[in-house]
N, C-alpha and C positions, 0 to 999 in steps of 0.2 A: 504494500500500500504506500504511496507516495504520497508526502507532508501534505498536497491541494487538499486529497482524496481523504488523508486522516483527518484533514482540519474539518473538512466538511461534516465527517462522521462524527467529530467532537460537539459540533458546533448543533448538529440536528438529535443527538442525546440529550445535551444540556435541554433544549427545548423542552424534549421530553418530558424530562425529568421539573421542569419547573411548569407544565400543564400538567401532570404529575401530582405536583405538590397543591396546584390552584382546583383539582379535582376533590381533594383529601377537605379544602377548607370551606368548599363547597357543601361538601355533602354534609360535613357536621353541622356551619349554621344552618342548614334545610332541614336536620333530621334531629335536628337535638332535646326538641319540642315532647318529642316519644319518650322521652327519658322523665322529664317534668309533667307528665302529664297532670296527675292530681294535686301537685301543687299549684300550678297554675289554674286547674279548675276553680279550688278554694279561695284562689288569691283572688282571680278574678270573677268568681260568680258564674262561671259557666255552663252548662250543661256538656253531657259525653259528644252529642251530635256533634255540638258547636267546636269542642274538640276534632272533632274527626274531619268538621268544615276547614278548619285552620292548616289542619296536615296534608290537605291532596286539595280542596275545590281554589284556595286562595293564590296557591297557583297555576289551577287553566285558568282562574280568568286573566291573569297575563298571560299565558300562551295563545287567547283566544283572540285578544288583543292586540300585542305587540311581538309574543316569540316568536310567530313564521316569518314575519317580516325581516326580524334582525336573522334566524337565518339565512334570507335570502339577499341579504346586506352584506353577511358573512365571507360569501362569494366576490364580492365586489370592490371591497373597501380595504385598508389593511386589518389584518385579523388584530396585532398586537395591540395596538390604540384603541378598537372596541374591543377587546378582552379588560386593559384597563381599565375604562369606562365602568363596565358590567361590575370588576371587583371590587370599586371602590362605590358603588349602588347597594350591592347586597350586603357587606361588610357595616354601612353603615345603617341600612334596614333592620340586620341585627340586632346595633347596638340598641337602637330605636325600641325593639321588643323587650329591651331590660325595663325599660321605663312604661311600656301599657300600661293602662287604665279600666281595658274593659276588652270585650270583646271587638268593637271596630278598632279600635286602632292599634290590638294584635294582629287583626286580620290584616288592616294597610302594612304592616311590618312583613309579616308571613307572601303580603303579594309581592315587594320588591325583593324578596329576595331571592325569591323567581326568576329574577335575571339570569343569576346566577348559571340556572339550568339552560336559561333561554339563548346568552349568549356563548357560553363554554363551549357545550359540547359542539357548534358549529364551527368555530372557532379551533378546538385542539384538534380533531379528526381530518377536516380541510389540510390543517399544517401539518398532520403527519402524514396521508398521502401524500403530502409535494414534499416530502423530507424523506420517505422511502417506498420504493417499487413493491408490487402488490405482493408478492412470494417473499419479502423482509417487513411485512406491518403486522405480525401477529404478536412480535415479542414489544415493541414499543407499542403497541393496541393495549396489550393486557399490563404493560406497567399505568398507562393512562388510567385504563378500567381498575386495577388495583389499587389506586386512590381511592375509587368510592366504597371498597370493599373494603380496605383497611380503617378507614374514616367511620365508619359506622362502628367498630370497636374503640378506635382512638375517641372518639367522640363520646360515647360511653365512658370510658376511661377515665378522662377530662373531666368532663362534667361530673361523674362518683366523686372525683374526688374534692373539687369545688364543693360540690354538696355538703361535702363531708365535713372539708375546713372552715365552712364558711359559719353553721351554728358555735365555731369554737372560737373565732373573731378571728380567723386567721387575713382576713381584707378587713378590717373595722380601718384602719388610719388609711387605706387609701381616698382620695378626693371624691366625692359626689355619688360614692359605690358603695362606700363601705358601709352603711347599715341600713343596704339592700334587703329582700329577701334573699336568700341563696339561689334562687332559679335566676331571680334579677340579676346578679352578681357573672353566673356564669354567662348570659347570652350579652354582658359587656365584654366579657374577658374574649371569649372567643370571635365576637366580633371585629374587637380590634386586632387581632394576630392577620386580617389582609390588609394591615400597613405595610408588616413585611415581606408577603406576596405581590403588591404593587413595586416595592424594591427592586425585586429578583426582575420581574415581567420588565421595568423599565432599560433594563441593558443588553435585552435580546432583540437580535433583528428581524424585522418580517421574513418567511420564506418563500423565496421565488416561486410565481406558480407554473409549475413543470408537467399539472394534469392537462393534455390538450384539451381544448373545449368545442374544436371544430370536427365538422364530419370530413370524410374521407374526399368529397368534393372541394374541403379546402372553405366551405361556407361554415358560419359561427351558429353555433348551436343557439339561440334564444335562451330564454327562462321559458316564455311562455311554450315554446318547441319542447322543450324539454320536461314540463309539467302534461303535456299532452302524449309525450313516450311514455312518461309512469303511467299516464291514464290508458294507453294501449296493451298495458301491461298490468293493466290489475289483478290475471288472475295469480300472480307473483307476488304483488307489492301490498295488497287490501290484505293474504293471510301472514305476510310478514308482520306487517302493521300489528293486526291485532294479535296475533302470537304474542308481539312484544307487551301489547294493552293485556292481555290477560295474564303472561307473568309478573308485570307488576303488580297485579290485583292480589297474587300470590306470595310474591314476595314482601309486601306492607306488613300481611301477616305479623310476622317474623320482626321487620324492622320496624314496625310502627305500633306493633302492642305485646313485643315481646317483655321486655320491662314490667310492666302491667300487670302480665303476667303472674310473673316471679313474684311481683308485690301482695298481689291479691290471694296468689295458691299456695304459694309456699312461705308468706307472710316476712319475706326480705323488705330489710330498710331502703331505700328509694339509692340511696348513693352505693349500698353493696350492694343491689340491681346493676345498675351500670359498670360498676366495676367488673364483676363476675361474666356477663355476658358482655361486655368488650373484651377481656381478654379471650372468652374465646371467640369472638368474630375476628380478634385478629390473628388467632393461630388460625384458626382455616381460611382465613383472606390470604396467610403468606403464603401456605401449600398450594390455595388455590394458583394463587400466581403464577410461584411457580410452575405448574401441569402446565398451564396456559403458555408458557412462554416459549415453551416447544411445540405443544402439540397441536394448535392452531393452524399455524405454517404447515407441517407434517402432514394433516387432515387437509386442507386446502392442496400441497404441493401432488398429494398420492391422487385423489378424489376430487379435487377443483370445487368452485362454490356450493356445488352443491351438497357435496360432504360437510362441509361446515355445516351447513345449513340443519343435516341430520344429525351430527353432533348436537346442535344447540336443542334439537327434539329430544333429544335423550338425557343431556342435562338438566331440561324440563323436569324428566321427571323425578332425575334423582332430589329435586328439591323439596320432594312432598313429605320426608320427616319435620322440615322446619316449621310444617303447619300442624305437627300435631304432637305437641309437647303437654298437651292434656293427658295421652296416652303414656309419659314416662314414666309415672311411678316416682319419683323421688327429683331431686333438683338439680343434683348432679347431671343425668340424663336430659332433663328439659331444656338446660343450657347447652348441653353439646348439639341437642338437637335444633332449636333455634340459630343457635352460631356458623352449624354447615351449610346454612342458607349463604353466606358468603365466600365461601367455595366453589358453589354453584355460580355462583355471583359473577366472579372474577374471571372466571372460561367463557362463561355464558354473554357475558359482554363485549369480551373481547375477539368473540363469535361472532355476533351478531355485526356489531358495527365494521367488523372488516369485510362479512359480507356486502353491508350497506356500501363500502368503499366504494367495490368493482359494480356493484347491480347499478346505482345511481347514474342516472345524465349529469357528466361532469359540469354542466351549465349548472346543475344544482344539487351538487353536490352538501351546501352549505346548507340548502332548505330541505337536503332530505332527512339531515342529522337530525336537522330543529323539528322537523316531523316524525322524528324518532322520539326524543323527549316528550314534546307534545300530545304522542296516546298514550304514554306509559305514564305524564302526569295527568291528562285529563281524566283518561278512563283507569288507571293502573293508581296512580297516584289518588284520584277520588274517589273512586268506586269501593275500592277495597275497606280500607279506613270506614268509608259511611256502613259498606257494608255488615262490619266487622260490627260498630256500635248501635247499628239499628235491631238484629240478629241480638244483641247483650239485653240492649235497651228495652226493647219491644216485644219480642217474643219469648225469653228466657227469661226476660222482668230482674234479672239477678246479674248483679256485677260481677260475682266471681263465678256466672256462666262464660267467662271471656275465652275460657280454653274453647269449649265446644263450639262458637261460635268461629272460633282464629281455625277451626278444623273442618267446617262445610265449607266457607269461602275459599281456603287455600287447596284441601283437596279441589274443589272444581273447575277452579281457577288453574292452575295448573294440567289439569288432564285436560281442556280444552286448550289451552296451549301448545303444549306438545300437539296435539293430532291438528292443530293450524300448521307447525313445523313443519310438520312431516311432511304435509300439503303442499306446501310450499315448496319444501325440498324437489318432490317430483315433478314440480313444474319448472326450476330456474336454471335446469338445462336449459330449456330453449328458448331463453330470454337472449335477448338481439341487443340491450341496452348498450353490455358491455362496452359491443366495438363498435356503438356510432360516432 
Protein backbone atom coordinates (compact mmCIF):
# COMPACT_ATOMS: atom_id res chain seq x y z
CA UNK A 1 0.00 0.00 0.00
CA UNK A 2 1.56 3.39 -0.90
CA UNK A 3 1.59 6.51 1.72
CA UNK A 4 -1.70 8.26 -1.08
CA UNK A 5 -3.57 4.87 -0.61
CA UNK A 6 -2.73 4.54 3.27
CA UNK A 7 -3.56 8.07 3.88
CA UNK A 8 -6.73 7.66 2.23
CA UNK A 9 -7.54 4.57 4.26
CA UNK A 10 -6.48 6.45 7.48
CA UNK A 11 -8.40 9.21 6.79
CA UNK A 12 -11.89 7.22 5.72
CA UNK A 13 -11.59 5.18 9.24
CA UNK A 14 -11.03 8.06 11.20
CA UNK A 15 -14.43 9.01 9.75
CA UNK A 16 -15.66 6.05 10.64
CA UNK A 17 -14.96 5.86 13.65
CA UNK A 18 -16.20 9.42 14.69
CA UNK A 19 -19.91 8.68 12.86
CA UNK A 20 -19.11 5.80 15.17
CA UNK A 21 -18.98 7.62 18.18
CA UNK A 22 -21.95 10.51 16.88
CA UNK A 23 -24.11 7.10 16.60
CA UNK A 24 -23.33 5.98 20.31
CA UNK A 25 -24.45 9.62 21.49
CA UNK A 26 -27.30 9.56 19.44
CA UNK A 27 -28.86 6.65 20.58
CA UNK A 28 -28.54 7.31 24.37
CA UNK A 29 -30.06 10.82 24.27
CA UNK A 30 -33.02 9.18 22.19
CA UNK A 31 -33.37 6.02 24.29
CA UNK A 32 -32.45 7.11 27.69
CA UNK A 33 -36.04 8.07 28.42
CA UNK A 34 -36.65 3.98 28.93
CA UNK A 35 -34.50 3.83 31.79
CA UNK A 36 -36.47 6.80 33.75
CA UNK A 37 -39.59 5.92 32.83
CA UNK A 38 -41.53 6.03 36.24
CA UNK A 39 -39.64 8.73 37.56
CA UNK A 40 -40.58 10.81 35.10
CA UNK A 41 -44.14 9.75 35.12
CA UNK A 42 -44.33 10.90 38.89
CA UNK A 43 -42.29 13.94 38.34
CA UNK A 44 -44.38 14.96 35.61
CA UNK A 45 -47.88 13.62 36.12
CA UNK A 46 -48.01 11.55 33.32
CA UNK A 47 -49.84 8.73 32.22
CA UNK A 48 -48.08 5.03 30.75
CA UNK A 49 -49.67 6.12 27.01
CA UNK A 50 -48.24 9.53 27.23
CA UNK A 51 -45.00 7.71 28.02
CA UNK A 52 -45.07 5.43 25.25
CA UNK A 53 -46.29 8.97 23.13
CA UNK A 54 -42.90 10.49 24.16
CA UNK A 55 -40.64 7.31 23.19
CA UNK A 56 -41.69 6.51 19.37
CA UNK A 57 -44.80 9.11 18.15
CA UNK A 58 -42.61 12.57 19.05
CA UNK A 59 -40.41 11.46 16.78
CA UNK A 60 -42.42 10.78 13.39
CA UNK A 61 -43.86 13.71 13.76
CA UNK A 62 -40.47 15.16 12.79
CA UNK A 63 -39.81 12.56 10.33
CA UNK A 64 -43.39 13.39 8.82
CA UNK A 65 -42.37 16.79 8.66
CA UNK A 66 -38.90 17.46 8.04
CA UNK A 67 -36.71 13.89 8.16
CA UNK A 68 -37.29 12.95 4.29
CA UNK A 69 -36.58 16.06 3.29
CA UNK A 70 -33.20 16.41 5.05
CA UNK A 71 -32.46 13.04 3.71
CA UNK A 72 -32.90 14.10 0.49
CA UNK A 73 -30.63 17.39 1.25
CA UNK A 74 -28.34 14.77 2.55
CA UNK A 75 -27.51 13.92 -1.19
CA UNK A 76 -26.82 17.21 -2.13
CA UNK A 77 -25.23 19.55 0.21
CA UNK A 78 -22.06 18.70 2.32
CA UNK A 79 -22.92 15.95 4.77
CA UNK A 80 -20.25 17.22 7.53
CA UNK A 81 -21.87 20.95 8.13
CA UNK A 82 -25.44 19.28 8.37
CA UNK A 83 -24.30 16.58 10.49
CA UNK A 84 -23.18 19.57 12.62
CA UNK A 85 -26.03 21.31 12.50
CA UNK A 86 -28.20 18.15 13.59
CA UNK A 87 -25.79 17.51 16.61
CA UNK A 88 -25.79 20.42 18.06
CA UNK A 89 -30.10 20.51 17.79
CA UNK A 90 -30.51 17.25 19.43
CA UNK A 91 -27.79 17.75 22.01
CA UNK A 92 -29.39 20.78 23.04
CA UNK A 93 -33.14 19.36 22.95
CA UNK A 94 -31.79 17.02 25.53
CA UNK A 95 -30.54 19.33 27.71
CA UNK A 96 -33.96 21.05 27.36
CA UNK A 97 -35.65 17.73 28.62
CA UNK A 98 -33.76 18.00 32.06
CA UNK A 99 -35.73 21.16 32.67
CA UNK A 100 -39.61 19.87 31.41
CA UNK A 101 -42.52 20.98 33.17
CA UNK A 102 -45.20 18.74 31.97
CA UNK A 103 -45.92 16.62 29.21
CA UNK A 104 -45.72 19.35 26.06
CA UNK A 105 -42.62 20.58 26.53
CA UNK A 106 -41.16 16.85 27.00
CA UNK A 107 -42.79 16.14 24.06
CA UNK A 108 -41.11 19.42 22.05
CA UNK A 109 -37.73 18.02 23.61
CA UNK A 110 -38.26 14.30 22.73
CA UNK A 111 -39.25 15.86 18.95
CA UNK A 112 -35.85 17.74 18.30
CA UNK A 113 -34.00 15.28 19.15
CA UNK A 114 -35.26 13.46 16.39
CA UNK A 115 -32.95 15.09 14.38
CA UNK A 116 -30.74 13.31 15.47
CA UNK A 117 -32.08 10.17 13.69
CA UNK A 118 -33.22 12.35 10.81
CA UNK A 119 -30.03 13.73 9.82
CA UNK A 120 -27.24 10.95 10.98
CA UNK A 121 -28.12 8.07 9.42
CA UNK A 122 -28.24 9.98 5.86
CA UNK A 123 -25.57 11.52 6.46
CA UNK A 124 -22.93 8.56 7.99
CA UNK A 125 -24.19 5.78 5.23
CA UNK A 126 -23.92 8.31 2.05
CA UNK A 127 -20.17 8.98 3.59
CA UNK A 128 -19.29 5.41 3.94
CA UNK A 129 -20.27 4.27 0.54
CA UNK A 130 -18.13 7.13 -1.07
CA UNK A 131 -15.33 6.04 1.40
CA UNK A 132 -15.51 2.23 0.46
CA UNK A 133 -16.49 -0.17 -2.55
CA UNK A 134 -19.60 -2.33 -1.86
CA UNK A 135 -17.42 -5.86 -1.09
CA UNK A 136 -15.37 -3.52 1.98
CA UNK A 137 -18.62 -1.74 3.63
CA UNK A 138 -19.76 -4.45 5.93
CA UNK A 139 -16.82 -4.05 8.50
CA UNK A 140 -17.10 -0.08 8.74
CA UNK A 141 -21.23 -0.63 8.36
CA UNK A 142 -21.35 -2.74 11.47
CA UNK A 143 -18.71 -0.56 13.49
CA UNK A 144 -21.29 2.56 12.49
CA UNK A 145 -24.30 0.09 13.59
CA UNK A 146 -22.30 -0.91 16.67
CA UNK A 147 -22.74 2.58 18.04
CA UNK A 148 -26.23 2.18 18.60
CA UNK A 149 -25.95 -1.35 19.81
CA UNK A 150 -23.24 -0.59 22.29
CA UNK A 151 -25.13 3.00 23.26
CA UNK A 152 -28.10 1.23 24.52
CA UNK A 153 -25.97 -0.44 27.37
CA UNK A 154 -23.42 2.50 27.73
CA UNK A 155 -26.50 4.50 28.08
CA UNK A 156 -27.89 2.25 30.60
CA UNK A 157 -24.79 2.21 32.35
CA UNK A 158 -24.41 6.12 32.57
CA UNK A 159 -27.59 7.00 33.44
CA UNK A 160 -27.52 3.68 36.71
CA UNK A 161 -25.01 5.38 37.64
CA UNK A 162 -26.09 9.05 37.67
CA UNK A 163 -29.08 7.71 39.31
CA UNK A 164 -27.31 6.35 41.67
CA UNK A 165 -24.83 9.35 42.63
CA UNK A 166 -27.17 11.73 42.22
CA UNK A 167 -29.70 10.89 45.69
CA UNK A 168 -26.00 10.93 47.58
CA UNK A 169 -25.35 14.61 46.21
CA UNK A 170 -22.70 13.58 44.22
CA UNK A 171 -23.76 16.87 41.45
CA UNK A 172 -25.32 19.12 44.55
CA UNK A 173 -22.28 22.02 43.90
CA UNK A 174 -22.48 21.95 40.21
CA UNK A 175 -24.21 25.35 38.79
CA UNK A 176 -28.14 25.30 37.96
CA UNK A 177 -28.17 21.18 38.01
CA UNK A 178 -27.30 20.34 41.07
CA UNK A 179 -30.41 19.99 43.19
CA UNK A 180 -32.19 18.57 40.03
CA UNK A 181 -34.19 15.57 40.34
CA UNK A 182 -31.65 12.64 39.39
CA UNK A 183 -33.48 11.99 35.93
CA UNK A 184 -33.02 15.93 35.41
CA UNK A 185 -29.49 15.69 36.35
CA UNK A 186 -28.71 12.81 33.83
CA UNK A 187 -30.52 14.16 30.51
CA UNK A 188 -28.14 17.48 31.27
CA UNK A 189 -25.09 15.56 31.74
CA UNK A 190 -25.56 13.44 28.74
CA UNK A 191 -26.68 16.14 26.63
CA UNK A 192 -23.81 18.15 26.94
CA UNK A 193 -21.17 15.37 26.00
CA UNK A 194 -22.20 16.53 21.89
CA UNK A 195 -19.83 19.52 22.65
CA UNK A 196 -17.31 17.07 22.38
CA UNK A 197 -18.77 15.29 19.25
CA UNK A 198 -19.10 18.68 17.43
CA UNK A 199 -15.13 18.85 18.28
CA UNK A 200 -14.11 15.62 16.72
CA UNK A 201 -16.82 16.32 13.57
CA UNK A 202 -15.32 19.98 13.07
CA UNK A 203 -11.79 18.72 11.69
CA UNK A 204 -12.85 16.05 9.37
CA UNK A 205 -13.36 16.69 5.75
CA UNK A 206 -16.40 16.06 3.45
CA UNK A 207 -15.93 12.81 1.31
CA UNK A 208 -15.68 13.11 -2.29
CA UNK A 209 -18.80 11.74 -3.89
CA UNK A 210 -17.37 8.80 -5.96
CA UNK A 211 -21.06 6.85 -6.18
CA UNK A 212 -21.92 7.60 -9.87
CA UNK A 213 -25.35 9.11 -10.11
CA UNK A 214 -25.79 8.86 -13.93
CA UNK A 215 -27.07 6.06 -16.13
CA UNK A 216 -25.14 4.39 -18.50
CA UNK A 217 -26.37 6.98 -21.25
CA UNK A 218 -24.18 9.26 -19.60
CA UNK A 219 -27.67 11.33 -18.49
CA UNK A 220 -28.15 12.37 -14.52
CA UNK A 221 -30.23 10.31 -12.73
CA UNK A 222 -33.02 12.85 -11.12
CA UNK A 223 -34.57 12.56 -7.45
CA UNK A 224 -37.70 12.41 -8.96
CA UNK A 225 -36.37 9.42 -11.72
CA UNK A 226 -35.18 7.95 -9.00
CA UNK A 227 -38.12 7.80 -6.45
CA UNK A 228 -40.04 6.43 -9.46
CA UNK A 229 -37.24 3.37 -9.97
CA UNK A 230 -38.11 2.52 -6.19
CA UNK A 231 -41.79 2.97 -7.01
CA UNK A 232 -41.09 0.25 -10.05
CA UNK A 233 -39.77 -1.77 -7.79
CA UNK A 234 -41.89 -2.08 -4.91
CA UNK A 235 -42.21 -5.46 -4.92
CA UNK A 236 -38.57 -5.21 -3.31
CA UNK A 237 -38.51 -2.19 -1.45
CA UNK A 238 -42.41 -1.97 0.26
CA UNK A 239 -41.37 -5.71 2.09
CA UNK A 240 -37.82 -4.31 2.81
CA UNK A 241 -39.42 -1.27 4.28
CA UNK A 242 -41.78 -2.82 6.47
CA UNK A 243 -39.44 -5.98 7.55
CA UNK A 244 -37.43 -3.01 8.95
CA UNK A 245 -41.01 -1.37 10.43
CA UNK A 246 -41.94 -4.42 12.19
CA UNK A 247 -38.48 -5.34 13.63
CA UNK A 248 -38.47 -2.30 15.28
CA UNK A 249 -41.90 -2.90 16.67
CA UNK A 250 -39.99 -5.94 18.07
CA UNK A 251 -37.09 -4.75 19.15
CA UNK A 252 -38.78 -1.53 21.42
CA UNK A 253 -39.76 -4.43 23.38
CA UNK A 254 -36.55 -5.12 24.66
CA UNK A 255 -35.09 -1.44 24.40
CA UNK A 256 -37.88 0.56 25.49
CA UNK A 257 -39.52 -1.57 28.42
CA UNK A 258 -36.82 -3.70 29.25
CA UNK A 259 -35.84 -1.78 32.46
CA UNK A 260 -39.42 -1.66 33.57
CA UNK A 261 -39.37 -4.66 33.45
CA UNK A 262 -36.78 -5.77 35.93
CA UNK A 263 -38.39 -2.97 38.12
CA UNK A 264 -41.76 -4.18 38.23
CA UNK A 265 -40.98 -8.30 38.30
CA UNK A 266 -38.18 -8.75 39.89
CA UNK A 267 -38.41 -5.52 42.19
CA UNK A 268 -34.72 -3.93 41.13
CA UNK A 269 -33.98 -0.35 42.07
CA UNK A 270 -34.36 1.83 38.90
CA UNK A 271 -30.31 2.70 38.68
CA UNK A 272 -29.24 -1.24 39.20
CA UNK A 273 -31.82 -1.62 36.35
CA UNK A 274 -29.63 0.12 34.08
CA UNK A 275 -26.61 -0.95 35.26
CA UNK A 276 -27.35 -4.71 35.07
CA UNK A 277 -28.95 -4.64 31.74
CA UNK A 278 -26.23 -2.27 30.14
CA UNK A 279 -23.63 -4.23 30.85
CA UNK A 280 -25.11 -6.95 29.26
CA UNK A 281 -26.36 -5.18 26.10
CA UNK A 282 -22.95 -4.37 25.94
CA UNK A 283 -21.25 -7.68 26.13
CA UNK A 284 -23.47 -8.96 23.32
CA UNK A 285 -23.35 -5.57 21.31
CA UNK A 286 -19.33 -6.36 21.24
CA UNK A 287 -19.77 -10.02 20.03
CA UNK A 288 -22.36 -8.84 18.00
CA UNK A 289 -19.92 -6.80 16.21
CA UNK A 290 -17.65 -8.58 16.03
CA UNK A 291 -19.79 -11.63 13.98
CA UNK A 292 -20.63 -8.73 11.85
CA UNK A 293 -17.53 -7.54 10.93
CA UNK A 294 -16.67 -10.47 9.00
CA UNK A 295 -19.59 -12.14 8.00
CA UNK A 296 -21.43 -9.53 6.27
CA UNK A 297 -18.85 -9.03 3.49
CA UNK A 298 -18.43 -13.01 3.57
CA UNK A 299 -22.55 -13.43 3.06
CA UNK A 300 -22.61 -10.67 0.55
CA UNK A 301 -19.05 -11.79 -1.26
CA UNK A 302 -20.34 -15.98 -1.50
CA UNK A 303 -24.21 -15.15 -2.12
CA UNK A 304 -24.48 -11.39 -3.24
CA UNK A 305 -27.52 -9.08 -1.84
CA UNK A 306 -29.50 -11.35 -1.74
CA UNK A 307 -27.87 -13.46 0.86
CA UNK A 308 -27.79 -10.72 3.00
CA UNK A 309 -31.00 -10.09 2.80
CA UNK A 310 -31.67 -13.96 4.13
CA UNK A 311 -29.39 -13.51 6.70
CA UNK A 312 -31.07 -10.57 8.02
CA UNK A 313 -34.44 -13.13 7.89
CA UNK A 314 -32.99 -15.32 10.06
CA UNK A 315 -31.56 -13.00 12.60
CA UNK A 316 -35.01 -11.89 12.71
CA UNK A 317 -35.71 -14.57 14.31
CA UNK A 318 -33.08 -15.38 16.47
CA UNK A 319 -34.29 -12.11 18.28
CA UNK A 320 -37.56 -13.46 19.67
CA UNK A 321 -35.93 -14.55 23.25
CA UNK A 322 -35.52 -10.61 23.87
CA UNK A 323 -39.24 -10.41 23.85
CA UNK A 324 -39.90 -12.97 26.25
CA UNK A 325 -38.19 -12.53 29.44
CA UNK A 326 -41.42 -13.12 31.36
CA UNK A 327 -40.79 -16.61 30.51
CA UNK A 328 -37.10 -16.72 32.54
CA UNK A 329 -37.79 -17.65 35.68
CA UNK A 330 -35.29 -15.65 37.74
CA UNK A 331 -33.39 -12.40 36.75
CA UNK A 332 -30.22 -13.58 35.84
CA UNK A 333 -31.97 -15.09 32.72
CA UNK A 334 -34.31 -12.19 31.97
CA UNK A 335 -31.22 -9.85 31.58
CA UNK A 336 -29.30 -12.05 29.32
CA UNK A 337 -32.33 -12.56 27.42
CA UNK A 338 -33.28 -8.85 26.95
CA UNK A 339 -29.56 -7.88 26.29
CA UNK A 340 -29.06 -10.58 23.10
CA UNK A 341 -31.42 -8.40 21.49
CA UNK A 342 -28.36 -6.34 20.70
CA UNK A 343 -26.41 -8.89 19.16
CA UNK A 344 -29.04 -9.25 16.84
CA UNK A 345 -28.95 -5.79 16.74
CA UNK A 346 -25.58 -5.06 15.57
CA UNK A 347 -25.46 -7.98 12.36
CA UNK A 348 -28.84 -7.17 11.62
CA UNK A 349 -28.19 -3.59 10.81
CA UNK A 350 -25.29 -3.65 9.47
CA UNK A 351 -27.21 -6.15 7.09
CA UNK A 352 -29.62 -4.22 6.38
CA UNK A 353 -28.29 -1.00 5.59
CA UNK A 354 -25.56 -2.31 3.29
CA UNK A 355 -28.10 -3.92 1.52
CA UNK A 356 -29.85 -0.48 1.21
CA UNK A 357 -26.23 0.68 -0.11
CA UNK A 358 -26.33 -1.24 -3.54
CA UNK A 359 -30.40 -1.63 -3.88
CA UNK A 360 -30.96 2.30 -3.77
CA UNK A 361 -30.99 4.83 -6.88
CA UNK A 362 -27.75 6.46 -6.20
CA UNK A 363 -29.75 9.89 -6.89
CA UNK A 364 -31.17 8.93 -3.56
CA UNK A 365 -29.33 7.31 -1.86
CA UNK A 366 -29.49 9.83 1.16
CA UNK A 367 -33.50 9.72 1.06
CA UNK A 368 -33.55 6.03 1.15
CA UNK A 369 -31.54 5.86 4.55
CA UNK A 370 -33.91 8.76 5.89
CA UNK A 371 -36.77 6.39 4.74
CA UNK A 372 -35.12 3.70 6.57
CA UNK A 373 -35.35 5.42 9.91
CA UNK A 374 -38.50 6.92 9.02
CA UNK A 375 -40.67 3.29 9.29
CA UNK A 376 -38.67 1.81 11.88
CA UNK A 377 -39.59 5.24 13.85
CA UNK A 378 -42.82 5.96 12.70
CA UNK A 379 -44.30 2.44 12.65
CA UNK A 380 -41.39 0.53 14.69
CA UNK A 381 -40.59 3.29 16.96
CA UNK A 382 -44.45 4.18 17.65
CA UNK A 383 -46.31 1.33 17.38
CA UNK A 384 -44.50 -0.94 19.41
CA UNK A 385 -44.08 1.28 22.78
CA UNK A 386 -48.20 2.33 22.29
CA UNK A 387 -48.50 -1.19 21.71
CA UNK A 388 -46.67 -2.44 24.52
CA UNK A 389 -48.63 0.19 27.16
CA UNK A 390 -52.14 -0.09 25.61
CA UNK A 391 -51.91 -4.25 25.97
CA UNK A 392 -50.60 -3.35 30.12
CA UNK A 393 -52.93 -0.44 30.39
CA UNK A 394 -56.04 -1.61 28.86
CA UNK A 395 -56.53 -5.16 28.73
CA UNK A 396 -54.30 -6.65 31.40
CA UNK A 397 -55.42 -3.40 33.61
CA UNK A 398 -52.07 -4.55 35.64
CA UNK A 399 -48.61 -2.82 35.41
CA UNK A 400 -46.77 -5.77 36.25
CA UNK A 401 -48.71 -7.59 33.25
CA UNK A 402 -45.74 -5.60 31.25
CA UNK A 403 -43.88 -9.07 30.80
CA UNK A 404 -46.97 -10.62 28.81
CA UNK A 405 -47.66 -7.99 27.01
CA UNK A 406 -43.54 -7.17 25.85
CA UNK A 407 -44.34 -11.16 24.79
CA UNK A 408 -47.54 -10.83 22.06
CA UNK A 409 -46.10 -7.61 20.58
CA UNK A 410 -42.60 -8.96 20.20
CA UNK A 411 -43.25 -12.59 19.35
CA UNK A 412 -45.54 -11.11 16.25
CA UNK A 413 -43.80 -8.49 15.44
CA UNK A 414 -40.82 -10.35 14.66
CA UNK A 415 -42.26 -13.54 12.95
CA UNK A 416 -43.86 -11.18 10.41
CA UNK A 417 -40.74 -9.62 9.98
CA UNK A 418 -38.66 -12.31 9.06
CA UNK A 419 -41.22 -13.81 6.56
CA UNK A 420 -41.33 -9.99 4.96
CA UNK A 421 -37.36 -10.88 4.62
CA UNK A 422 -37.54 -13.76 3.32
CA UNK A 423 -39.99 -12.13 0.80
CA UNK A 424 -37.87 -9.96 -0.18
CA UNK A 425 -34.86 -11.96 -0.36
CA UNK A 426 -36.51 -14.00 -3.26
CA UNK A 427 -37.27 -11.05 -5.15
CA UNK A 428 -33.99 -8.70 -5.15
CA UNK A 429 -32.23 -10.93 -7.41
CA UNK A 430 -33.85 -9.38 -10.10
CA UNK A 431 -33.86 -5.89 -9.15
CA UNK A 432 -32.21 -3.61 -12.02
CA UNK A 433 -31.71 -0.73 -9.48
CA UNK A 434 -28.28 -1.64 -8.88
CA UNK A 435 -26.78 -0.84 -12.25
CA UNK A 436 -28.65 2.09 -13.50
Amino acid sequence: MDSKTHDHAGRAWLTVITLFLAQIVSTIDRGMLALVIDPVRTDLGISEMQIALLQGFAFSIFYVTVGLPLGAVADAVNRRKLLLAGIAVWSTATVAGGFAEGFGSMFASRLFIGVGEAVLGPCAVTMISDLFPPERRGRPMALYVFGSMIAYGLGSLICGLILDLAPQGAFAGLPFIGQLAPWRIAFVLVGTSGVVLLALLATLREPARTTPTARPDGTKLSFGQGLRTMGRECHVFLPYYMALALFAVGGVVATGWGAVFLTRTFGYAIGAAGKSLGLAQVLWAILGAGVAGFVVDKVRNRFGVAGRMRLAAALTLFALPSALPQFAGNDTLAIAMLGELMFVMAIYGSTMLSVLSEIAPPSLRGFAVALYAFVMTMIGGTLGPVAVAWLTESVFSDPLAVGWSMAIVGVTAFTLSALLAFYAAARVQSLKTVTL
